[in-house]
Structures are given as C-alpha cells and as structure tokens.
TORZANU-958169 format. One record per atom (N, C-alpha, C): residue number from 1; residue in one letter; atom name; y, x, z. Coordinates in Angstrom, 3 decimals, padded with zeros to 6 digits. Last residue first. Layout:
# residues N
@num->NUM&residuo->A&atomo->CA&v->Y&u->X&w->Z
...
END
This chain:
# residues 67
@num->67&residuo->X&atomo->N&v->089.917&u->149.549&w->135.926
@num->67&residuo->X&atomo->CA&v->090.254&u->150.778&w->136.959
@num->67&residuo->X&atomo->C&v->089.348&u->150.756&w->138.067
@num->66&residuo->X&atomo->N&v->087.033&u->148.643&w->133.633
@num->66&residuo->X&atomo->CA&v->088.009&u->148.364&w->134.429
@num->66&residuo->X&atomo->C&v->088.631&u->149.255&w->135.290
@num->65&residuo->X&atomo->N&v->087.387&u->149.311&w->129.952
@num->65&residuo->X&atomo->CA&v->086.634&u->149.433&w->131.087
@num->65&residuo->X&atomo->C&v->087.906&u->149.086&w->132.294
@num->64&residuo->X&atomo->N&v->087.741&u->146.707&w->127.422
@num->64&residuo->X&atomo->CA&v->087.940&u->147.914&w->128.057
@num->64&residuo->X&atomo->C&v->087.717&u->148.279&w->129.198
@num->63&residuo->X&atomo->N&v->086.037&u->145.197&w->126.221
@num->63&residuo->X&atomo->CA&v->086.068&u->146.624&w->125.311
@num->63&residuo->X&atomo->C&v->086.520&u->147.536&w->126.374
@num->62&residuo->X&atomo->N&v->086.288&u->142.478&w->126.746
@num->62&residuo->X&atomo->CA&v->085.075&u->142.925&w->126.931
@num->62&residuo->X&atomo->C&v->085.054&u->144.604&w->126.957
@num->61&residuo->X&atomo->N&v->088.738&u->142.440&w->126.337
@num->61&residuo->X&atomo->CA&v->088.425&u->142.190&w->127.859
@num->61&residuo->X&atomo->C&v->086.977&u->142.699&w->127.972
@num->60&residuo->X&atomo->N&v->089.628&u->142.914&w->123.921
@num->60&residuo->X&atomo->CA&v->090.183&u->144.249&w->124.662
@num->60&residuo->X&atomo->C&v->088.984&u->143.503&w->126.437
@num->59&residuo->X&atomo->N&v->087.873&u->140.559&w->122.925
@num->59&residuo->X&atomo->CA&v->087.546&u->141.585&w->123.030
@num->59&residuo->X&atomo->C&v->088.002&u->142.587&w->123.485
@num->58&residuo->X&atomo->N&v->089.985&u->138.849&w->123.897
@num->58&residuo->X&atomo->CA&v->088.496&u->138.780&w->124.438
@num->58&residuo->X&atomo->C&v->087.797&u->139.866&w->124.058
@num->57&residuo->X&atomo->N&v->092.396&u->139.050&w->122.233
@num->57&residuo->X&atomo->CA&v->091.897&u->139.590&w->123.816
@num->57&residuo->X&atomo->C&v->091.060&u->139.170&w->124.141
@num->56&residuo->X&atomo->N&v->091.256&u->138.615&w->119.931
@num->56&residuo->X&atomo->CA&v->091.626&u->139.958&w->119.984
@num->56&residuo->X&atomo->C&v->091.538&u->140.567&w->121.649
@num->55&residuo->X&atomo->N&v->090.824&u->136.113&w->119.816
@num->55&residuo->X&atomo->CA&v->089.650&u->136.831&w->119.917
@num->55&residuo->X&atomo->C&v->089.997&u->138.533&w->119.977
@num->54&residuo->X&atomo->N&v->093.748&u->135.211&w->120.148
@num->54&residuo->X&atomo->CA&v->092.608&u->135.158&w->121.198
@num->54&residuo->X&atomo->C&v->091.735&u->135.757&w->120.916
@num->53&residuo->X&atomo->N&v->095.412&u->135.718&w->118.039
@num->53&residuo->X&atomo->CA&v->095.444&u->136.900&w->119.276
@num->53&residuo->X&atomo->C&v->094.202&u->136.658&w->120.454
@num->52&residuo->X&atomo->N&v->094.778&u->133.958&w->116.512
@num->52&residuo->X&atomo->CA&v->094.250&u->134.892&w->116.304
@num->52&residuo->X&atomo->C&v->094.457&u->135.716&w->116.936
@num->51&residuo->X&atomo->N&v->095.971&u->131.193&w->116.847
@num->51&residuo->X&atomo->CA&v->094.886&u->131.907&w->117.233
@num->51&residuo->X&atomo->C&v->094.319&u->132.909&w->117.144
@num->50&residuo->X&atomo->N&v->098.537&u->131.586&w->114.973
@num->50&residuo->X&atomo->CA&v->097.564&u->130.584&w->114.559
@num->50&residuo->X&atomo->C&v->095.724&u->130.808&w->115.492
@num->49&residuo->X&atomo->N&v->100.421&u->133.277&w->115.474
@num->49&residuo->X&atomo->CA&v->099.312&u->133.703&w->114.569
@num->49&residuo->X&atomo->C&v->097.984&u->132.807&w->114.283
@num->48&residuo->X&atomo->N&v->101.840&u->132.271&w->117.396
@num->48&residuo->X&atomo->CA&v->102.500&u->132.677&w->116.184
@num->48&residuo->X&atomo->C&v->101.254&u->132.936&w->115.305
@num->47&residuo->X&atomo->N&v->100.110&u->132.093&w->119.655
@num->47&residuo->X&atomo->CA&v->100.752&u->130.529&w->118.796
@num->47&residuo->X&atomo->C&v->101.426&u->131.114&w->117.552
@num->46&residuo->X&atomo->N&v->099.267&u->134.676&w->120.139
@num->46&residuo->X&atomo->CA&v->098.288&u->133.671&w->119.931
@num->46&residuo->X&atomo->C&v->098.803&u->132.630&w->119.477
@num->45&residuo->X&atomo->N&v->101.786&u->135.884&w->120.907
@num->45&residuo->X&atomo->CA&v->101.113&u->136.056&w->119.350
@num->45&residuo->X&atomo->C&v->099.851&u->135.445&w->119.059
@num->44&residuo->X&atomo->N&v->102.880&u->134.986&w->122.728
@num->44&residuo->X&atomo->CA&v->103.746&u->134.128&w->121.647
@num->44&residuo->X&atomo->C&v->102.701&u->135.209&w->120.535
@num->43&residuo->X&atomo->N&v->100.864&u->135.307&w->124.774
@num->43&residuo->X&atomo->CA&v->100.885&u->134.107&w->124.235
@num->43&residuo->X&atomo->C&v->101.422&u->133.935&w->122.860
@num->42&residuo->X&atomo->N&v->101.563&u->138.411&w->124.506
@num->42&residuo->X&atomo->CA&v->099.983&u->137.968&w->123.817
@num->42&residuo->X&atomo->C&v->100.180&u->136.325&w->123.586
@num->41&residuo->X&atomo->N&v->104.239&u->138.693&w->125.067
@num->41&residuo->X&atomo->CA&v->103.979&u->138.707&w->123.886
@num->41&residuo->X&atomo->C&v->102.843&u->138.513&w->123.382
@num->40&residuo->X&atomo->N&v->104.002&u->137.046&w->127.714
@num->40&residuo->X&atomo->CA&v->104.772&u->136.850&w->126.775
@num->40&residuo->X&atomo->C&v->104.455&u->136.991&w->125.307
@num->39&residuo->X&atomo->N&v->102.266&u->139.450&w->128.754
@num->39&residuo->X&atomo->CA&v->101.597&u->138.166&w->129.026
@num->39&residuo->X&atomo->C&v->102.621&u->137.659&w->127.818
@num->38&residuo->X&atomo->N&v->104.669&u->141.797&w->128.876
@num->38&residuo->X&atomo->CA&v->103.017&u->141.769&w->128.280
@num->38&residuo->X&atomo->C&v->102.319&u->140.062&w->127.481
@num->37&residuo->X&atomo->N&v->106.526&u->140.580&w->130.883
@num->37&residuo->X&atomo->CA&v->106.890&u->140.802&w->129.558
@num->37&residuo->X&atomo->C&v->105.429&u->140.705&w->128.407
@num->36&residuo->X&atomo->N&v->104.895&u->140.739&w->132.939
@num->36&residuo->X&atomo->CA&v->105.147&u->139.480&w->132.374
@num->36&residuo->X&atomo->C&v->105.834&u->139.427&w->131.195
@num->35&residuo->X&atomo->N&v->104.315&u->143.454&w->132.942
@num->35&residuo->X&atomo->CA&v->103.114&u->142.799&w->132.678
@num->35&residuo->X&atomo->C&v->103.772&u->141.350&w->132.623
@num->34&residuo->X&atomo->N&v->106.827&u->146.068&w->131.971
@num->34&residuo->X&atomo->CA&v->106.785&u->144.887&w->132.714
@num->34&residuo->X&atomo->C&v->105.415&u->143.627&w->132.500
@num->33&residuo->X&atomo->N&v->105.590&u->148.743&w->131.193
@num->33&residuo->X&atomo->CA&v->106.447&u->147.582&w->130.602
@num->33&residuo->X&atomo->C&v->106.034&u->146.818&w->132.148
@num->32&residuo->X&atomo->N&v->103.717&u->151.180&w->130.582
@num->32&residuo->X&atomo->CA&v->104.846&u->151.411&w->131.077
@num->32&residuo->X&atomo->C&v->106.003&u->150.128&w->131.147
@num->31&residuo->X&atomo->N&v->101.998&u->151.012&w->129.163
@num->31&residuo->X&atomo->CA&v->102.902&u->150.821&w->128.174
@num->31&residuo->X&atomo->C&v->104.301&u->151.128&w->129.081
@num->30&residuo->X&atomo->N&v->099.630&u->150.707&w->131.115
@num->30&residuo->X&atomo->CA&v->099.367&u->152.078&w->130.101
@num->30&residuo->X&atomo->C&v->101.024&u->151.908&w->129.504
@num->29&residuo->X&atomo->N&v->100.513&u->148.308&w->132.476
@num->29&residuo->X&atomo->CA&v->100.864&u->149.660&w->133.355
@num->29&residuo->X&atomo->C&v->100.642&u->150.530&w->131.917
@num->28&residuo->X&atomo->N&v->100.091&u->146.611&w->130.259
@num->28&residuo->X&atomo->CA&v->101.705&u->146.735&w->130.738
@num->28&residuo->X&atomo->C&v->101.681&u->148.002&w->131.409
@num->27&residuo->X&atomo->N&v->097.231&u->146.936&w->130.101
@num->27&residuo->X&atomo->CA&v->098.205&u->147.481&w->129.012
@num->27&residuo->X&atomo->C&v->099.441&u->147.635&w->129.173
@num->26&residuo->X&atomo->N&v->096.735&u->146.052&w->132.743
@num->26&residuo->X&atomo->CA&v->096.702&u->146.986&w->132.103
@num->26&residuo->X&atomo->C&v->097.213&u->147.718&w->131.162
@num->25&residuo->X&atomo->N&v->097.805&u->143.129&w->132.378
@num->25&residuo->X&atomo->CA&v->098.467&u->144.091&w->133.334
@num->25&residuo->X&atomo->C&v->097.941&u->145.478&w->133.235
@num->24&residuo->X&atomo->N&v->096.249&u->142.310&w->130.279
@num->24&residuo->X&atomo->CA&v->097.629&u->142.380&w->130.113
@num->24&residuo->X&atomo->C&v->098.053&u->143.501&w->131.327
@num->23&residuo->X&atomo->N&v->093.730&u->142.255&w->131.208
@num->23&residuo->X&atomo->CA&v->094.018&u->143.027&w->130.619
@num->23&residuo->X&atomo->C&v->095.673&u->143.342&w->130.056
@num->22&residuo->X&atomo->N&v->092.310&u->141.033&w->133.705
@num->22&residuo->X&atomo->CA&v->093.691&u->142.244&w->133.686
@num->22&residuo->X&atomo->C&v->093.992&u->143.039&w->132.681
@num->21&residuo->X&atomo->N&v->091.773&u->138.585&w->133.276
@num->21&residuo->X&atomo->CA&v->090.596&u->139.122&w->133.208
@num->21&residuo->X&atomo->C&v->091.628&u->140.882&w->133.640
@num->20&residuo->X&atomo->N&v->093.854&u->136.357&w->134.296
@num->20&residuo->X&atomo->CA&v->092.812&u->136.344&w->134.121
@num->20&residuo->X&atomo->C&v->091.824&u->137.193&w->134.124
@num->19&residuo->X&atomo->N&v->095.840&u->137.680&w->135.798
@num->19&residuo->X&atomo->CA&v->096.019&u->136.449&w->136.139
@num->19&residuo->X&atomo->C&v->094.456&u->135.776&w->135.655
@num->18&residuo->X&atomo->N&v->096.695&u->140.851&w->137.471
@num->18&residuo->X&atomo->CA&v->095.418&u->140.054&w->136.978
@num->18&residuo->X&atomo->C&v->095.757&u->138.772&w->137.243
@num->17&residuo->X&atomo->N&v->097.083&u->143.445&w->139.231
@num->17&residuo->X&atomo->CA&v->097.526&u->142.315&w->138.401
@num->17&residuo->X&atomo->C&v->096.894&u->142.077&w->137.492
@num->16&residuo->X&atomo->N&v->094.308&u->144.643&w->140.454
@num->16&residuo->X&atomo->CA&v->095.509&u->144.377&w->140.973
@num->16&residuo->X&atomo->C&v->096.260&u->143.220&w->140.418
@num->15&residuo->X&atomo->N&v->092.905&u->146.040&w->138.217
@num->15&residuo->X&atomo->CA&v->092.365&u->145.108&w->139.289
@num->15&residuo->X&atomo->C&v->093.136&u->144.361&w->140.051
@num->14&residuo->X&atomo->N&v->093.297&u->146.105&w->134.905
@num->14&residuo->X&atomo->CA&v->094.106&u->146.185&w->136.040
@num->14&residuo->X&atomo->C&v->093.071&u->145.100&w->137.321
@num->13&residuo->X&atomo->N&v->091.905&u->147.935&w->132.316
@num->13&residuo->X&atomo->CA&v->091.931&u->146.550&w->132.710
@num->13&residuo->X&atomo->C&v->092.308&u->146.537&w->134.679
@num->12&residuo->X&atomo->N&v->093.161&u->151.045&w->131.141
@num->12&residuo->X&atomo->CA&v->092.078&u->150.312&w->131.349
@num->12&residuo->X&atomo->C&v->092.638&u->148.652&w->132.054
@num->11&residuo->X&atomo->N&v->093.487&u->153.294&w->129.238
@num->11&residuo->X&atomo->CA&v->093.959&u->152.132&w->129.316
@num->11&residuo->X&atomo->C&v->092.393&u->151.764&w->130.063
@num->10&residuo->X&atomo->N&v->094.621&u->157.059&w->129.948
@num->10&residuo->X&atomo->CA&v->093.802&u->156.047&w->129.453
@num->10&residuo->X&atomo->C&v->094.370&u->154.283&w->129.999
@num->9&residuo->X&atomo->N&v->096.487&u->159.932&w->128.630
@num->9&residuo->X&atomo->CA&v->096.749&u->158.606&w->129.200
@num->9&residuo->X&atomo->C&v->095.254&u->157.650&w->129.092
@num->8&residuo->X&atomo->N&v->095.123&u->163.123&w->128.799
@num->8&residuo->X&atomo->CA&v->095.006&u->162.274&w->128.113
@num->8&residuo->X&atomo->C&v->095.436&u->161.137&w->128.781
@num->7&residuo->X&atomo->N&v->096.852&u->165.131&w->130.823
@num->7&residuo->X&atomo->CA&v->095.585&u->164.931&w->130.597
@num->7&residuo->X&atomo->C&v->096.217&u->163.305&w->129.461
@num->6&residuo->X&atomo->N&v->098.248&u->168.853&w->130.191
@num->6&residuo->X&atomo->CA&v->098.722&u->167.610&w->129.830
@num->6&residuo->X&atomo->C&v->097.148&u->166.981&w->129.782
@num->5&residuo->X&atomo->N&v->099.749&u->171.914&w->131.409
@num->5&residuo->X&atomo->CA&v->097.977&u->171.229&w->131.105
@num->5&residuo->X&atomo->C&v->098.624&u->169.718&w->130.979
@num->4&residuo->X&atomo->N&v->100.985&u->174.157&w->131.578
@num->4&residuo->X&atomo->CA&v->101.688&u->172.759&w->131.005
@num->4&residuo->X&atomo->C&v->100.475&u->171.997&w->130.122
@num->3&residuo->X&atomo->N&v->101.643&u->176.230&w->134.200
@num->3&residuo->X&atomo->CA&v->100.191&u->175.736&w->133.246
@num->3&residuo->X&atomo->C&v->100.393&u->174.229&w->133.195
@num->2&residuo->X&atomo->N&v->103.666&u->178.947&w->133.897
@num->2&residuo->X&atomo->CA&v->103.463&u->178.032&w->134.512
@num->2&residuo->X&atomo->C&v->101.980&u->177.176&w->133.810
@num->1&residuo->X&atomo->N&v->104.797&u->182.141&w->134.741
@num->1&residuo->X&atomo->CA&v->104.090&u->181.357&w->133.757
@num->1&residuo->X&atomo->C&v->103.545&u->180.106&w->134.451
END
C-alpha cells in the first residue's frame, strides 16, 4: 500500500525571474510555461484590453505572497 498524499500547488511571486515585481515568472513556474511566453500574454492583454490587464497585475503583485 502506498500513500498517494497529493499537496495543494501554490502560486507565488518568483524571486529569481523577475523583470519587475515576479509575478509573471511565478505564474509561468505555477503554469508550468515558459515566463517569456507569460510576459507576452500580460502585455498583449494590457494593449488588447485597453489597460485593463494593468490593474489586474498590480494587484496579483500586491495579492500574492512572495517564494
């Protein structure tokens, strides 16, 4: 019998890769992705959305704790 204990994934803000605050490179390590792929899709959804991805990452920056 073996013990198929599974812990919860958490996200947090990358000390390591980090161009500004790490939250892209965080979410790339939680997503398992490439963090310049990451960075990509927060710019092209801050110009696609007319700004509205910026207050979204200011708050994952404030919201999420750091590694």
């Amino acid at each position: 019998m073996t013990n198929n204990v599974q812990t919860a994934k958490k996200i947090y803000r990358s000390r390591t890769d980090r161009m500004l605050t790490g939250v892209c490179g965080g979410w790339a390590e939680y997503l398992r992705l490439d963090p310049s792929l990451v960075r990509i899709a927060v710019v092209a959804g801050a110009v696609l959305s007319a700004g509205l991805m910026i207050p979204v990452y200011l708050a994952a920056a404030v919201l999420t704790p750091e590694a």
